[in-house]
PDB file of N, CA, C and O in Angstrom:
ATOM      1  N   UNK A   1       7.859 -21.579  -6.398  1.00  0.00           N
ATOM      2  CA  UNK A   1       7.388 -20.951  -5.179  1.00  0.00           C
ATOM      3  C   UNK A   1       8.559 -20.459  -4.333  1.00  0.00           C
ATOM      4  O   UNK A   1       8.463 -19.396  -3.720  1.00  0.00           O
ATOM      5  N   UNK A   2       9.722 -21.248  -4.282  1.00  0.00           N
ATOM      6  CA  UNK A   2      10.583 -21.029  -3.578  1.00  0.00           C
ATOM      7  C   UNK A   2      11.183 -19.385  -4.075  1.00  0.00           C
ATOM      8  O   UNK A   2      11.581 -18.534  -3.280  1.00  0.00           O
ATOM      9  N   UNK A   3      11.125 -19.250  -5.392  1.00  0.00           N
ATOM     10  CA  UNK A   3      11.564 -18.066  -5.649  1.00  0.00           C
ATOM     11  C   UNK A   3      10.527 -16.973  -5.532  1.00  0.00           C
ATOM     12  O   UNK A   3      11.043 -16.008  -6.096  1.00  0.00           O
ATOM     13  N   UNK A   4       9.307 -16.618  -5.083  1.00  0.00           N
ATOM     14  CA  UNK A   4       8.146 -15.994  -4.659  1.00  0.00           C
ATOM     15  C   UNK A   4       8.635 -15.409  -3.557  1.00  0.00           C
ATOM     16  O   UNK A   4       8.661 -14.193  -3.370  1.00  0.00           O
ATOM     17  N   UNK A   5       9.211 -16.630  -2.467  1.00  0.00           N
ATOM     18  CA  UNK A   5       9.283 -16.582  -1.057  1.00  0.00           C
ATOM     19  C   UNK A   5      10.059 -15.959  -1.278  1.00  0.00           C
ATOM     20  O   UNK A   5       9.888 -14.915  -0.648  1.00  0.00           O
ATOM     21  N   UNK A   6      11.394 -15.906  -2.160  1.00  0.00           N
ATOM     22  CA  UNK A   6      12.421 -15.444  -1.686  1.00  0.00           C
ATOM     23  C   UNK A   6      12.938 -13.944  -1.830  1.00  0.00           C
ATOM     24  O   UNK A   6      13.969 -13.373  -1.474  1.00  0.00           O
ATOM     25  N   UNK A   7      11.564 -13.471  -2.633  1.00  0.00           N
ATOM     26  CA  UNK A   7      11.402 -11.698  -2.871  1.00  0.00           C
ATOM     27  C   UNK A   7      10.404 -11.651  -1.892  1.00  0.00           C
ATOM     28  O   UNK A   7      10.598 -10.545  -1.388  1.00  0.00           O
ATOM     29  N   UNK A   8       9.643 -12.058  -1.423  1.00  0.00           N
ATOM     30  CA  UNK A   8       8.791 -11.857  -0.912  1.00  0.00           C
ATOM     31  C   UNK A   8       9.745 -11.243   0.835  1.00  0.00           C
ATOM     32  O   UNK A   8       9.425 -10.449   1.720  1.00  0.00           O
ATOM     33  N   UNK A   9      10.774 -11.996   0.637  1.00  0.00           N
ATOM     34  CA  UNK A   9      11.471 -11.864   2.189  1.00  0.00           C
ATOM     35  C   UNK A   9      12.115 -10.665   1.730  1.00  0.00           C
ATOM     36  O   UNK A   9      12.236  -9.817   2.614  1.00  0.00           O
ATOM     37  N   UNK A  10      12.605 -10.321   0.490  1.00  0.00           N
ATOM     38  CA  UNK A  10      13.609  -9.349  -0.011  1.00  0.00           C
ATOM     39  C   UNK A  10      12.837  -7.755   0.121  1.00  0.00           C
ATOM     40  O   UNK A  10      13.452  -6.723   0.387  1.00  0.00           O
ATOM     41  N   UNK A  11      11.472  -7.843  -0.114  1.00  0.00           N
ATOM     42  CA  UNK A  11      10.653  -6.943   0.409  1.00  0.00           C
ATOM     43  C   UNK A  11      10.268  -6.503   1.349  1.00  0.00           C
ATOM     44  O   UNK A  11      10.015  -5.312   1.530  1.00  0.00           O
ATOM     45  N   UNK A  12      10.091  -7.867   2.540  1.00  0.00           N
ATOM     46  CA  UNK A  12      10.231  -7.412   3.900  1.00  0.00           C
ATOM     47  C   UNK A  12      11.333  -6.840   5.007  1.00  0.00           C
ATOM     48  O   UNK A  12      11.470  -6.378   6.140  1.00  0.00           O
ATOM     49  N   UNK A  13      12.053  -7.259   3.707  1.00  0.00           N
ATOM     50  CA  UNK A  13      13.726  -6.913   4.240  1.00  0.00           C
ATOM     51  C   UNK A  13      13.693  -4.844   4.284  1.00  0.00           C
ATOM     52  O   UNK A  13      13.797  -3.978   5.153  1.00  0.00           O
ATOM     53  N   UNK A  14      13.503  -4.890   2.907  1.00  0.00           N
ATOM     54  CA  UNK A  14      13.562  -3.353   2.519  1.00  0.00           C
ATOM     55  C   UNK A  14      12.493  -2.492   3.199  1.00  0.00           C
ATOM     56  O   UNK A  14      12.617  -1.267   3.232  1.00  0.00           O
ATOM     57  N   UNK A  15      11.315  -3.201   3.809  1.00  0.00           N
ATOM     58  CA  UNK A  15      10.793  -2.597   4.226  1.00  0.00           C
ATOM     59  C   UNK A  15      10.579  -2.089   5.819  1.00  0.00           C
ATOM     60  O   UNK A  15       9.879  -1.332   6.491  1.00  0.00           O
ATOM     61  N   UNK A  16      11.715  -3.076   5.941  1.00  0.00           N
ATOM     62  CA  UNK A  16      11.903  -2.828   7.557  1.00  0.00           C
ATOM     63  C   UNK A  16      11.417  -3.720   8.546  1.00  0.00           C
ATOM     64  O   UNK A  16      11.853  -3.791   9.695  1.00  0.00           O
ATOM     65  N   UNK A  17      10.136  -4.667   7.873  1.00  0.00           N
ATOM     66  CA  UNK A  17       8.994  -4.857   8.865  1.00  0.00           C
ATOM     67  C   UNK A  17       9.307  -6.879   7.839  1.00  0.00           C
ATOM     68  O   UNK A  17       9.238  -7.315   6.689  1.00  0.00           O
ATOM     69  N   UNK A  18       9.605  -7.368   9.112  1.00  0.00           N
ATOM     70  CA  UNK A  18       9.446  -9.008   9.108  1.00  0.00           C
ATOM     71  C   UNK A  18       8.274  -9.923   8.687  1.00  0.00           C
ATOM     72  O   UNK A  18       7.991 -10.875   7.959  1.00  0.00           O
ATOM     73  N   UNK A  19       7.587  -8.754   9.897  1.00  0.00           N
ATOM     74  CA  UNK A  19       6.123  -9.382  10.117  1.00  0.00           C
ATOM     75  C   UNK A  19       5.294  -8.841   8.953  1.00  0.00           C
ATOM     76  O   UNK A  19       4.662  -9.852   8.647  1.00  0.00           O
ATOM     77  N   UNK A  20       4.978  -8.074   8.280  1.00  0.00           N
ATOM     78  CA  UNK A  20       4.423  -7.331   7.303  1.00  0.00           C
ATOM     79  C   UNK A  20       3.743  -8.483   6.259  1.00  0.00           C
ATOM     80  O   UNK A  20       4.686  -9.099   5.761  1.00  0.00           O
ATOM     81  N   UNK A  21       2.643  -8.923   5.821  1.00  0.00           N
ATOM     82  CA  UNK A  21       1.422  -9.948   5.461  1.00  0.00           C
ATOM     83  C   UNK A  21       1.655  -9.392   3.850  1.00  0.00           C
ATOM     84  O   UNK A  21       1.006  -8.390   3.551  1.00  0.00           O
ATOM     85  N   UNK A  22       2.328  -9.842   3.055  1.00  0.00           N
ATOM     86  CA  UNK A  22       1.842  -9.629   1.635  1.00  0.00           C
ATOM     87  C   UNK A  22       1.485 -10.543   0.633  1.00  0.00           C
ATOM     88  O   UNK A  22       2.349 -11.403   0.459  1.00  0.00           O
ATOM     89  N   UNK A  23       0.435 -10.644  -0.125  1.00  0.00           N
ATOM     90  CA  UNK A  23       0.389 -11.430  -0.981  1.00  0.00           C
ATOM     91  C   UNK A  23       0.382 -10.398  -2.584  1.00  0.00           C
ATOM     92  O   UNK A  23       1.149  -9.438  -2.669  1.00  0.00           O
ATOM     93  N   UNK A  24      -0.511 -10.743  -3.679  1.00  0.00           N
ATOM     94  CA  UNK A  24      -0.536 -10.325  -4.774  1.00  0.00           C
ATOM     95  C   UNK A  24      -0.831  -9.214  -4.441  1.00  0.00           C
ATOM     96  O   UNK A  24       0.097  -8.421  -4.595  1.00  0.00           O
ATOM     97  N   UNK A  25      -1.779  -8.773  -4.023  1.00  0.00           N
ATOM     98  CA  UNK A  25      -3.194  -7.425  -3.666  1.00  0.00           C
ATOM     99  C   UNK A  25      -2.201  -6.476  -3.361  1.00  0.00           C
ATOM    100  O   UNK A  25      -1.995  -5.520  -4.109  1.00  0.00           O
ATOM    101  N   UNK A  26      -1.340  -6.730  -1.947  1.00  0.00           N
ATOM    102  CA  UNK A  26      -0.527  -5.937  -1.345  1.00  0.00           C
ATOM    103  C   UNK A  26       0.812  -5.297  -1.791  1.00  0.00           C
ATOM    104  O   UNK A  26       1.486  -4.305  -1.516  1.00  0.00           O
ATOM    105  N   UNK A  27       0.865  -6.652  -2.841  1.00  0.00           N
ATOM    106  CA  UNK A  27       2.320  -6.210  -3.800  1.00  0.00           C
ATOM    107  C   UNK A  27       2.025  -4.847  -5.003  1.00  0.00           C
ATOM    108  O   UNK A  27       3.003  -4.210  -5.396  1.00  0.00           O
ATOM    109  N   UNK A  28       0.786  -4.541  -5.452  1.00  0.00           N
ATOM    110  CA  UNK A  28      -0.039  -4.044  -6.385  1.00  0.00           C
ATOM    111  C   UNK A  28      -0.649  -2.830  -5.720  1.00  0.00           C
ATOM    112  O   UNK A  28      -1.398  -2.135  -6.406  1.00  0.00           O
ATOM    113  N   UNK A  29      -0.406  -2.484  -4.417  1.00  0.00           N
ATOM    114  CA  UNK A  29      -1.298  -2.046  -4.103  1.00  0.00           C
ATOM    115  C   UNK A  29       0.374  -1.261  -3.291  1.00  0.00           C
ATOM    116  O   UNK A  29       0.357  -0.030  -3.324  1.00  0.00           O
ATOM    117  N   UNK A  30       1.038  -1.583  -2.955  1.00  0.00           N
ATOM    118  CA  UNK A  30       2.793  -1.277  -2.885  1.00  0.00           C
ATOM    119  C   UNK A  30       2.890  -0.160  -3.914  1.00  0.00           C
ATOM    120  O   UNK A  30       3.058   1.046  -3.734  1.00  0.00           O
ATOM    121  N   UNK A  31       2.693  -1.100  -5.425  1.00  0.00           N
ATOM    122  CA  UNK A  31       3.547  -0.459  -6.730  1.00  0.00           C
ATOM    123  C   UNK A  31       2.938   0.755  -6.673  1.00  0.00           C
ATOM    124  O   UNK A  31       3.654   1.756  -6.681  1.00  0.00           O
ATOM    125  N   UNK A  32       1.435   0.893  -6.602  1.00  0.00           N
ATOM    126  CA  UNK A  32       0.729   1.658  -7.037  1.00  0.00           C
ATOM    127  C   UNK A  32       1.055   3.273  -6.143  1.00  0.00           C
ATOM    128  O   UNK A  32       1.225   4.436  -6.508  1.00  0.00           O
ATOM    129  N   UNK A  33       1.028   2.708  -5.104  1.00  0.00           N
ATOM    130  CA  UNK A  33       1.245   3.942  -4.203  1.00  0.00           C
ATOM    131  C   UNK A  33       2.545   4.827  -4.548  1.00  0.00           C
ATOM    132  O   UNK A  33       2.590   6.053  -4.645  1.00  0.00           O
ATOM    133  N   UNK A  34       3.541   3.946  -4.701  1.00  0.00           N
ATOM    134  CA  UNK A  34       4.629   4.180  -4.957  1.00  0.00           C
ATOM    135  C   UNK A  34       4.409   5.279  -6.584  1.00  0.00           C
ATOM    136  O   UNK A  34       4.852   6.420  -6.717  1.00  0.00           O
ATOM    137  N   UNK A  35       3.964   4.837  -7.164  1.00  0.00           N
ATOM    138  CA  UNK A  35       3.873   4.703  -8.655  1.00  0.00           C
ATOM    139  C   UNK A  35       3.144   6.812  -8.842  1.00  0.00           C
ATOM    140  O   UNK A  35       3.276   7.656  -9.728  1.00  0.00           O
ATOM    141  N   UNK A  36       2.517   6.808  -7.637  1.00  0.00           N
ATOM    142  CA  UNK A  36       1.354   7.689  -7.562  1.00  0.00           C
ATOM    143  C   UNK A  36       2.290   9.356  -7.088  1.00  0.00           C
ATOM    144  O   UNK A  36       1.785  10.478  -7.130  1.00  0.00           O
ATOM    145  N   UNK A  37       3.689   9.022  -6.678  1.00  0.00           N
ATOM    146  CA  UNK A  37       4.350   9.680  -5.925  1.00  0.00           C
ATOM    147  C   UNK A  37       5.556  10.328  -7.508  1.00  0.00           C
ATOM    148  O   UNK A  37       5.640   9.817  -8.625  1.00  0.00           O
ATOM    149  N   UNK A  38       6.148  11.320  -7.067  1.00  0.00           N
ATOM    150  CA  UNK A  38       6.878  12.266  -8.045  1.00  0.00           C
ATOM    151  C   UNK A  38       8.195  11.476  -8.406  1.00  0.00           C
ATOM    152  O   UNK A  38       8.862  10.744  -7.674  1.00  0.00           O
ATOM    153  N   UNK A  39       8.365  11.765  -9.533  1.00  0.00           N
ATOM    154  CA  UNK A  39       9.660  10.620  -9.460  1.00  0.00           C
ATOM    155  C   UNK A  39      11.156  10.376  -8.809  1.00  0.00           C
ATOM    156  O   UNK A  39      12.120   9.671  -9.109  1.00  0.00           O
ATOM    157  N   UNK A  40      10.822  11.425  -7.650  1.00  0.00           N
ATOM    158  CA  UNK A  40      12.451  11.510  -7.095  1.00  0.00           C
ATOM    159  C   UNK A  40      11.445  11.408  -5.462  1.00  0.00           C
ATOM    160  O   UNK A  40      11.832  11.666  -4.322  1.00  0.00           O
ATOM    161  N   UNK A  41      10.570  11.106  -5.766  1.00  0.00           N
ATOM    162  CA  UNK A  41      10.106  10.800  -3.987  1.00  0.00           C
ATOM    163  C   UNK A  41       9.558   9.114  -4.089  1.00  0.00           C
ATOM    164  O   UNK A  41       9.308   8.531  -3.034  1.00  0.00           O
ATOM    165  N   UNK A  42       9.385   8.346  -5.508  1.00  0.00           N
ATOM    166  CA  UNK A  42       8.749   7.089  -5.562  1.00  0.00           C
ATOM    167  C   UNK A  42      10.261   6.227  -5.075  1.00  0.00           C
ATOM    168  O   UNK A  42      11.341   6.786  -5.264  1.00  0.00           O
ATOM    169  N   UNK A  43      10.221   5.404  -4.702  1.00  0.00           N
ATOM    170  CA  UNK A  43      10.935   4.142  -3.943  1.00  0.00           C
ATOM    171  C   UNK A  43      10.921   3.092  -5.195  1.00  0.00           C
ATOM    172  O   UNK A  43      10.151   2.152  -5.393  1.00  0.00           O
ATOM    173  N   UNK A  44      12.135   3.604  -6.056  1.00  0.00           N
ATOM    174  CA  UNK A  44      12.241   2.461  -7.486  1.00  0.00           C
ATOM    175  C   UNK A  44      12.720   1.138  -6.740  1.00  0.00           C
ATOM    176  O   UNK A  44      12.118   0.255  -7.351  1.00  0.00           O
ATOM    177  N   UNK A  45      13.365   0.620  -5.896  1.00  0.00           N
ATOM    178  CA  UNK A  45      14.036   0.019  -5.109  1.00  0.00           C
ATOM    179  C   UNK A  45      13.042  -1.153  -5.002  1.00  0.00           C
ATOM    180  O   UNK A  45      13.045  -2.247  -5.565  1.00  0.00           O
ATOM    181  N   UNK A  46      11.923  -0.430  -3.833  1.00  0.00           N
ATOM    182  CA  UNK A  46      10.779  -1.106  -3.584  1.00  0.00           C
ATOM    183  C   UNK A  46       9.819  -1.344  -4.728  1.00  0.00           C
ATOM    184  O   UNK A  46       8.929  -2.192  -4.669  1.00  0.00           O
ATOM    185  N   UNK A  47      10.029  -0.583  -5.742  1.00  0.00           N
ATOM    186  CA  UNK A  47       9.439  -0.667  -6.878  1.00  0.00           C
ATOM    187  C   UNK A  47       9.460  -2.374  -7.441  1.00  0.00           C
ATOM    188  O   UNK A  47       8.761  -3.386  -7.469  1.00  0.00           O
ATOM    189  N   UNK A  48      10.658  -1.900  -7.801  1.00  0.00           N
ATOM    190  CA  UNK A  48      11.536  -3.396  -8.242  1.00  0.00           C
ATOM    191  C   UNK A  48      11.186  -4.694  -7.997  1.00  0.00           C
ATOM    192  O   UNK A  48      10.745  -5.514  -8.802  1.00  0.00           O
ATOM    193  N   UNK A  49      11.535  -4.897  -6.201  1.00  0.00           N
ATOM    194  CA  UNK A  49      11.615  -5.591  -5.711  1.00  0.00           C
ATOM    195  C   UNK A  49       9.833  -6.274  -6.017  1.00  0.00           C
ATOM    196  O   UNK A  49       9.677  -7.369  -6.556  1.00  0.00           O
ATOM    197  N   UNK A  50       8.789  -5.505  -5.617  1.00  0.00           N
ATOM    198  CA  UNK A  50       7.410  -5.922  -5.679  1.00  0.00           C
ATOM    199  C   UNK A  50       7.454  -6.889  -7.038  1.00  0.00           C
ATOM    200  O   UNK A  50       7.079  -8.058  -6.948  1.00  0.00           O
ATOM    201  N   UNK A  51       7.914  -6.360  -8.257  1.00  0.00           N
ATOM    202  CA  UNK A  51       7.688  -6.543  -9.333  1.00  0.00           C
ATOM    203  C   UNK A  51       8.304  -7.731  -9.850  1.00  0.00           C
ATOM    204  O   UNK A  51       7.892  -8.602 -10.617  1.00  0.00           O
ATOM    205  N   UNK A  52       9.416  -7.553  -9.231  1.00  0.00           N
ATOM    206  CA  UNK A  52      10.375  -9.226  -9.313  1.00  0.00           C
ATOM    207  C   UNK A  52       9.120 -10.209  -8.492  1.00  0.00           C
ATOM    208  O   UNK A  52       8.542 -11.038  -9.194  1.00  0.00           O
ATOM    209  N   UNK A  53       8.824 -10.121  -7.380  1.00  0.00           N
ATOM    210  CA  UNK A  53       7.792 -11.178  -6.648  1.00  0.00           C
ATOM    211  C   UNK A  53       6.764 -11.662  -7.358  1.00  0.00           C
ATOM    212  O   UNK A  53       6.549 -12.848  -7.608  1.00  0.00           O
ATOM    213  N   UNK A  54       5.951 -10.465  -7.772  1.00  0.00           N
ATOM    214  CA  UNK A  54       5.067 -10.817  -8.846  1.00  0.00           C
ATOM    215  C   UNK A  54       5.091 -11.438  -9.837  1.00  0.00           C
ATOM    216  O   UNK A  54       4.252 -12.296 -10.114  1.00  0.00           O
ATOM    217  N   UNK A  55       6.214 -11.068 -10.672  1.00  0.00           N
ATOM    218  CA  UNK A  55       7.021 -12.010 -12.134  1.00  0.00           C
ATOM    219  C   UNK A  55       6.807 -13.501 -11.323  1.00  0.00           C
ATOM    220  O   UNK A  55       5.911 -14.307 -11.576  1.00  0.00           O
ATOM    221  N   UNK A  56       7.934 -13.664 -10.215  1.00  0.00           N
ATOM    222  CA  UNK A  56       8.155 -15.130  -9.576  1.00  0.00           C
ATOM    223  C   UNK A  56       7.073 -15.655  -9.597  1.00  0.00           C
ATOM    224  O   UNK A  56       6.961 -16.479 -10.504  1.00  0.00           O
ATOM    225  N   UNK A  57       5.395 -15.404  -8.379  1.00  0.00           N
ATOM    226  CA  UNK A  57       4.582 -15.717  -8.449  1.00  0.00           C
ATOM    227  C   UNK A  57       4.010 -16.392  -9.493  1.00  0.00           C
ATOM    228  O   UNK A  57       3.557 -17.531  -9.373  1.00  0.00           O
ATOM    229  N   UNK A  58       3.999 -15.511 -10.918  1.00  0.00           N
ATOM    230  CA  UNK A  58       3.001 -15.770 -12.276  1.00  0.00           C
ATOM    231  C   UNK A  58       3.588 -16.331 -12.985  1.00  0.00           C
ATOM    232  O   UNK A  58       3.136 -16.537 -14.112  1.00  0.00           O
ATOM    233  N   UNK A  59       5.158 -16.926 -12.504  1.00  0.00           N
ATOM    234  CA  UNK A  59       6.055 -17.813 -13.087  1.00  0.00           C
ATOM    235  C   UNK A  59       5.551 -19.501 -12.560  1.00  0.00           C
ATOM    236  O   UNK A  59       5.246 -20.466 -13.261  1.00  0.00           O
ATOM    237  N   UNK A  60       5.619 -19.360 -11.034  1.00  0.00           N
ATOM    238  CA  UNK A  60       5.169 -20.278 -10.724  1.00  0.00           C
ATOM    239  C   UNK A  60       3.467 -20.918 -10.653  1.00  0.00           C
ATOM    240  O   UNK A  60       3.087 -22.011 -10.233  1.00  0.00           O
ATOM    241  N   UNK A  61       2.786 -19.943 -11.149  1.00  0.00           N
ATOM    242  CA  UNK A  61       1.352 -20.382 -10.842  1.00  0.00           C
ATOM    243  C   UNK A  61       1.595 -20.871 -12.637  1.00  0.00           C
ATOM    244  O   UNK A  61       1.303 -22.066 -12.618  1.00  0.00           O
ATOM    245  N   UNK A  62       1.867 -20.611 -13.681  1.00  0.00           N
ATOM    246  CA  UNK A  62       2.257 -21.146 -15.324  1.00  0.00           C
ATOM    247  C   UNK A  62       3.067 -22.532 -14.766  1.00  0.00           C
ATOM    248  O   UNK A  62       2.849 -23.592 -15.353  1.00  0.00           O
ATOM    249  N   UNK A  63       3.574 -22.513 -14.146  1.00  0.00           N
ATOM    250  CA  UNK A  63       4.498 -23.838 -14.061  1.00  0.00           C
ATOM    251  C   UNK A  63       3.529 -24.777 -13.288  1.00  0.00           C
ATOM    252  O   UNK A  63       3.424 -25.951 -13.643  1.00  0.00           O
ATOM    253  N   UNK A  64       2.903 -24.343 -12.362  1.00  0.00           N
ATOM    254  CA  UNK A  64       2.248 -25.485 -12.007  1.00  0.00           C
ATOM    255  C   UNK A  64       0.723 -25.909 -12.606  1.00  0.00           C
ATOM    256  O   UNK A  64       0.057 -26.903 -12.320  1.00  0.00           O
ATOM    257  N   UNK A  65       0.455 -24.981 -13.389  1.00  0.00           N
ATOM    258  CA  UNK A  65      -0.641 -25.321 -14.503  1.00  0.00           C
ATOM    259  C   UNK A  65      -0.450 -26.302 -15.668  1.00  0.00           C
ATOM    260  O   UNK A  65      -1.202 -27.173 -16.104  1.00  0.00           O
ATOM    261  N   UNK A  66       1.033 -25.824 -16.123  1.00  0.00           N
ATOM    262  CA  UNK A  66       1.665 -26.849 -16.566  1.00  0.00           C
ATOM    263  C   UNK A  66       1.874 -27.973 -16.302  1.00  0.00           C
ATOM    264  O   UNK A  66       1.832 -28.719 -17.281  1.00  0.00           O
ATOM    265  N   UNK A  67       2.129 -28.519 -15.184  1.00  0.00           N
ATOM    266  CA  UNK A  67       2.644 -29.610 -14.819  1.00  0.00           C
ATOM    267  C   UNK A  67       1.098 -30.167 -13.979  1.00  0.00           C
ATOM    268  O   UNK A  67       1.102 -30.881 -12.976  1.00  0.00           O
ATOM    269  N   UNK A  68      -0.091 -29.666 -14.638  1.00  0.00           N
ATOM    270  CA  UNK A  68      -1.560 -30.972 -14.160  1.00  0.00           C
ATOM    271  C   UNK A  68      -1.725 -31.837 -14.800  1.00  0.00           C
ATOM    272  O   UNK A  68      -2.613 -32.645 -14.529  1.00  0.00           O
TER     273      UNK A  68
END
């Protein structure tokens, strides 16, 4: 989890905004927009970053399934 949080801040970082509420939905819903845009106007950066969080997340939700 700790590593979730810690893209999760790396995103709010890039995005300017502290306060900004993201969970899975919002991270997916980030890529997509992004994803939807020409490839020299999409934000690979922010791309990235979403995608690392997500990995972390589905790293840690396997690890703690593991460990019931």
């Amino acid at each position: 989890m700790k590593e979730y949080k810690r893209c999760l801040d790396m995103v709010r970082i890039h995005l300017q905004d502290e306060t900004v509420q993201l969970n899975n939905e919002t991270l997916d819903k980030l890529v997509n927009n992004e994803l939807q845009k020409s490839a020299n106007e999409m934000d690979k950066s922010l791309i990235d970053l979403c995608l690392n969080a997500l990995v972390a997340y589905r790293a840690y939700e396997a690890e703690s399934k593991k460990n019931m």
